[in-house]
N, C-alpha and C positions, 0 to 999 in steps of 0.2 A: 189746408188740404182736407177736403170731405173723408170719410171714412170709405173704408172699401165696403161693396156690402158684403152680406152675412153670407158664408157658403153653405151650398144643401149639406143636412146630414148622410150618414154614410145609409145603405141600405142594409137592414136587419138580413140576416141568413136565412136563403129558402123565404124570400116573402108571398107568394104564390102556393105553395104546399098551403094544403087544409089538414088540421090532426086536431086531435082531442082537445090538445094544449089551446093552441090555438082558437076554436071553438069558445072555450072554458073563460080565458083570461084575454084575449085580443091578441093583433099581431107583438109582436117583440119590438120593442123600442131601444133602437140604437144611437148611442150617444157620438159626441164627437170628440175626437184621440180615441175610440174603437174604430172596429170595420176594414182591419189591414188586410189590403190583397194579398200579402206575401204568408207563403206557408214557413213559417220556421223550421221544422225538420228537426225540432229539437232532440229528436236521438243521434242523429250524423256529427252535434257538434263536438263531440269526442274524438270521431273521426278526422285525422289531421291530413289522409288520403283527400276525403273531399275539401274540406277546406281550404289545401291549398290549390287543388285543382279548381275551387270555384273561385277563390282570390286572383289568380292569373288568368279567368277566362276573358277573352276578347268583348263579352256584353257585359261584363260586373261593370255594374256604378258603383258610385263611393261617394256619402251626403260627407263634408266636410264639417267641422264644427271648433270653432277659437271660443278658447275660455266656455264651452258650452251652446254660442251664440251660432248658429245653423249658415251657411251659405244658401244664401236667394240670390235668384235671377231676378225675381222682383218680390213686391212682398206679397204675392200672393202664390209664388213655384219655389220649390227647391231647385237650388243648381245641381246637376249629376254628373261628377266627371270617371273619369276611367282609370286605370289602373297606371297607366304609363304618366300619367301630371301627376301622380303622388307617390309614384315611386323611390323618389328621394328621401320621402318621407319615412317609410315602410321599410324600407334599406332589404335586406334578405328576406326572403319569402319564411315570415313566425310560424309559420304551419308547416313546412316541410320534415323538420323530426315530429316523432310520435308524442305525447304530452308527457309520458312517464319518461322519454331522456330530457326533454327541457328542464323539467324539474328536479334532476339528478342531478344536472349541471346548472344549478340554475345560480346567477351571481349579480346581486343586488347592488352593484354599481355601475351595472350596464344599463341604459335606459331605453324602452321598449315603449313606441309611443303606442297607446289605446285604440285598438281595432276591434270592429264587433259586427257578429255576422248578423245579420236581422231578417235573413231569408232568403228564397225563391218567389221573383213575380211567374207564375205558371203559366200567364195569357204571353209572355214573351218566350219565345222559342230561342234556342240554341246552346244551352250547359244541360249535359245528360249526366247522371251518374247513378250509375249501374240498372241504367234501363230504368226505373221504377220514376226517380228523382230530378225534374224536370224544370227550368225557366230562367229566369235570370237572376243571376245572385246582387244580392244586396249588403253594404256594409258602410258601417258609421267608422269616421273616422278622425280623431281628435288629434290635428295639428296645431295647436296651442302652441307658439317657442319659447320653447326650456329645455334644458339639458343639452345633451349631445345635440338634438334636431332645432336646435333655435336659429342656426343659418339656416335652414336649408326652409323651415317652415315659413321665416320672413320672406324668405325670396319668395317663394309660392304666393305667399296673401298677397305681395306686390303684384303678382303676374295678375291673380283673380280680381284685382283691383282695376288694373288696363283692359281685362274683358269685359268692365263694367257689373261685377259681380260683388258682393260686400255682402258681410256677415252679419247677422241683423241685432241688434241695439235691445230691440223691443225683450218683455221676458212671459209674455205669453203671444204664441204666433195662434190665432183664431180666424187668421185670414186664409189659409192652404184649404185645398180642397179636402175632402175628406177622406180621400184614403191618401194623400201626402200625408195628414197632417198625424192620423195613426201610424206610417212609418217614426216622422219626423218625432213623434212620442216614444213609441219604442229605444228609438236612436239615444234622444236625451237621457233618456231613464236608466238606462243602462250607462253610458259614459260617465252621466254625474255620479251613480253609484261606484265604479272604480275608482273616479277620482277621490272619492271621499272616501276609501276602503285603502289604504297603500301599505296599511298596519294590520295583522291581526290583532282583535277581539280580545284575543284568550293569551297570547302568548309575549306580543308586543312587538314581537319581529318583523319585513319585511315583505309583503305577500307575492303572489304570480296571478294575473290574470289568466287561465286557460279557459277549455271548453268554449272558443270563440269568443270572449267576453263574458260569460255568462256564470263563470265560477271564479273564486279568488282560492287560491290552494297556499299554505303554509308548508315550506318544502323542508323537509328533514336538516337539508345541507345547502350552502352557502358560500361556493367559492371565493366571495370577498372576503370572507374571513378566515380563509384556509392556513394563513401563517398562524394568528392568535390563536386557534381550536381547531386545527386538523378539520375546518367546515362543515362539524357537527353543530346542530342546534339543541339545544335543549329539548326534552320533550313536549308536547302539545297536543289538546283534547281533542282539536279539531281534524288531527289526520285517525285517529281511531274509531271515527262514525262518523255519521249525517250531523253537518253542524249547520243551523243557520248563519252564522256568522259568514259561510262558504259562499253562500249565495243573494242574488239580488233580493233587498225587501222591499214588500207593497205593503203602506200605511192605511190600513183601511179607515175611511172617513164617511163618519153618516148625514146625510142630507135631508131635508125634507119640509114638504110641505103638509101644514097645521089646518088643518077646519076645524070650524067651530061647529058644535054637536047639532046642530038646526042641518048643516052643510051648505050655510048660505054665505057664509065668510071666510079669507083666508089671512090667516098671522102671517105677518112679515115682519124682518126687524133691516137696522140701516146701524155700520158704524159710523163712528164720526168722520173718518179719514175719504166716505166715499161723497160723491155730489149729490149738492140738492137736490131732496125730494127723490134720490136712488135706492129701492129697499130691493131685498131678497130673502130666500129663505133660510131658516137657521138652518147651521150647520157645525159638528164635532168630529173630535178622533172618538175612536174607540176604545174605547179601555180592557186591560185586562181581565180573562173571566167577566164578558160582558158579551149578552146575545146584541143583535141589530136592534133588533125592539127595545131594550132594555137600556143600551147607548142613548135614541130616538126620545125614548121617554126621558130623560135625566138631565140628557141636551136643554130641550125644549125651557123643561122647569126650572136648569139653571140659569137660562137666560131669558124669559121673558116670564116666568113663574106660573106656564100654563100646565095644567094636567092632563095627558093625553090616557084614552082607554086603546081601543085597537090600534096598532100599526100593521100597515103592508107595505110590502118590499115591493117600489116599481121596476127600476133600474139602475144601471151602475153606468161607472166613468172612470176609464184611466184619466188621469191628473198628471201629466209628468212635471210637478212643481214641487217638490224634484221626484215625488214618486208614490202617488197618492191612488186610492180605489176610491172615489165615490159613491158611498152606496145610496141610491135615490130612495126615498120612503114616501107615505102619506101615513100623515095621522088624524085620530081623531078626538077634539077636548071632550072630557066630559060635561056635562050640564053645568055641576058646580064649581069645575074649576078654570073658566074662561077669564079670570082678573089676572090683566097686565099685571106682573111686579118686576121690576131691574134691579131691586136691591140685591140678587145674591150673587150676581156676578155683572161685573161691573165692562161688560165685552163690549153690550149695545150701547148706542145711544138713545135709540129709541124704538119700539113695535109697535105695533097697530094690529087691528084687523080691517081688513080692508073687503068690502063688498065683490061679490062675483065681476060684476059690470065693472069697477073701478081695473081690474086683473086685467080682464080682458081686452080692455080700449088699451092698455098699456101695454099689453103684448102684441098689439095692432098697432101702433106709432108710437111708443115710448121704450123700445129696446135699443141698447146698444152695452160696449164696453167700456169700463171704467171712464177711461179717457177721450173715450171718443162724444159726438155730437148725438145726440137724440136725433129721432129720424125727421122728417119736414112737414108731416105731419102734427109734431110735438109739439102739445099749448104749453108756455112757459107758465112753471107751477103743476101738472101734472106727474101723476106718479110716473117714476122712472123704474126700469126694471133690467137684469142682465139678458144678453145676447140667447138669442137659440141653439148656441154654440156651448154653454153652460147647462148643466141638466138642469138648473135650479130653474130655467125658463122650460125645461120641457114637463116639470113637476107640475106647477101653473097652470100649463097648456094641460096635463090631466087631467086634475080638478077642475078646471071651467068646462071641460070638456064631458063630463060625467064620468071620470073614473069611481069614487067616492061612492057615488050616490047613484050610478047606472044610464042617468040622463044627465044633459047638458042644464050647468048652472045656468038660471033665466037672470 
């Protein structure tokens, strides 16, 4: 089966406004997993008024998701179904008491399958709330079967299986259009983050998802345990301030593309696990106490042992694998320090620097994903390079372009 092609990226905010910025640095470059239509609202998810008013409204969708893996119509649309097909699922409406009696009563051997609200599409009309707050509400929803909902969820995946619907295998979906595929990241990002949170951090107990998804709270008391300890817990740091442990984390990860100090060359490295002749640009987490520039340069020199002077910040990328910030950079080596070395960290298999024209013919007929075909273009034996769906092809696209150096690499 040919690959699907690649979809447009999303459109930058405001691309027609002229301002200073703009002027100064060029249009804003938006990557793909940003660019959601849907406004969050993230102060109303406290409100259990609207939440449940917008869980029950007659235009709410609901993305499904088993074990993580997304419900598609095909593999290039989400499936959207309504409230009344997963009702079984969702048993009593979770939103209907306030968050401070859920948590009062809250009893950790009742099992509450994972819902999460991910917005208002505003261009759809028909959920108002309180005049101001307007579109269609949006929510992820993790029927996975376990626990108490493991009939009722089998039944359901059978049903979506005879509408010709199936949840998808793959573990990165690059084929959705671009504002699906920023829902469809939100959605993930968040789910996998409850599933993998079921314990506090600090205390070891068992947690609540509230605030729509988007908080885990440590509840004082614990009806399951109300015979052994009168359903008092212990104490815990995390109900007396702001604790991260409370809420979702983004792993910030630096990216970036290496010129060499002429600005005639760009560094690429390849592991071994990817295919022949497929490089990209280096890339690390962040570390503590560590600025982006300062990541960028340390990255670089632990894996291909170059020495960069300036770094600038181009752009960023949500990652939901499982929950990652991309930050896109370029940098630039110094004179003296452009010698390959792999001895300090043993990640690559190999780097190169590779000529402007060698980039650029490859981002013109040698892109694709991991697994997929090079395009038909592609001379077997030519460099290979990641999709335009990856920043690491829109850093590339940069530098040949003259971000770097002001004009276009010749």
């Amino acid at each position: 089966m040919p690959p699907l092609p690649q979809p447009e990226l999303p459109e930058p905010a405001h691309p027609d406004v002229d301002s200073m910025l703009s002027r100064k640095f060029g249009k804003e470059i938006a990557n793909y997993f940003s660019g959601s239509p849907l406004n969050r609202v993230s102060f109303l998810r406290p409100d259990h008024a609207f939440l449940s008013a917008a869980l029950n409204h007659p235009s709410t969708t609901f993305l499904l998701f088993n074990r993580l893996e997304p419900l598609l119509k095909s593999p290039s649309e989400l499936a959207q179904k309504k409230f009344d097909e997963v009702k079984p699922i969702i048993g009593n409406d979770p939103f209907e008491r306030a968050e401070a009696d859920i948590i009062a009563q809250y009893n950790s051997s009742l099992y509450v399958p994972q819902i999460v609200f991910l917005g208002l599409l505003e261009k759809k009309e028909g959920f108002v709330y309180k005049e101001h707050y307007k579109g269609q509400p949006w929510f992820a929803l993790d029927v996975t079967p376990t626990e108490s909902v493991k009939d009722e969820a089998e039944k359901l995946i059978e049903k979506l299986k005879g509408e010709g619907l199936e949840f998808s295998k793959g573990r990165m979906h690059l084929s959705l259009p671009a504002e699906e595929a920023a829902i469809y990241a939100e959605a993930r990002h968040l789910l996998d983050w409850n599933a993998r949170n079921p314990y506090c951090g600090t205390c070891g107990y068992k947690t609540l998802s509230v605030n729509g998804g988007f908080k885990r709270t440590c509840p004082p008391k614990d009806i399951a345990n109300a015979v052994a300890t009168d359903g008092e817990r212990p104490p815990c740091a995390t109900r007396t301030g702001i604790s991260n442990l409370s809420f979702p984390r983004t792993d910030p990860t630096v990216i970036m593309a290496v010129v060499s100090a002429d600005g005639q060359k760009i560094l690429l490295g390849r592991q071994k696990r990817w295919p022949p002749h497929w490089y990209s640009t280096l890339a690390g987490f962040l570390e503590p106490a560590e600025s982006v520039e300062e990541a960028v340069r340390r990255e670089v020199w632990e894996e291909s042992g170059i020495h960069l002077g300036r770094v600038v910040i181009h752009s960023t990328q949500p990652w939901p694998y499982p929950a990652n910030l991309m930050i896109g950079a370029i940098g630039q080596a110094i004179p003296e320090g452009e010698t390959i070395h792999l001895g300090h960290d043993a990640e690559l298999e190999d780097a190169k620097w590779f000529t402007a024209e060698e980039v650029r013919e490859a981002l013109r007929v040698g892109t694709s994903g991991l697994g997929d075909a090079a395009g038909p273009e592609y001379k077997e034996g030519g460099l290979r390079l990641p999709p335009k769906t990856a920043i690491a092809n829109q850093l590339m696209t940069a530098v040949v372009n003259g971000f770097a150096s002001g004009s276009p690499m010749i």
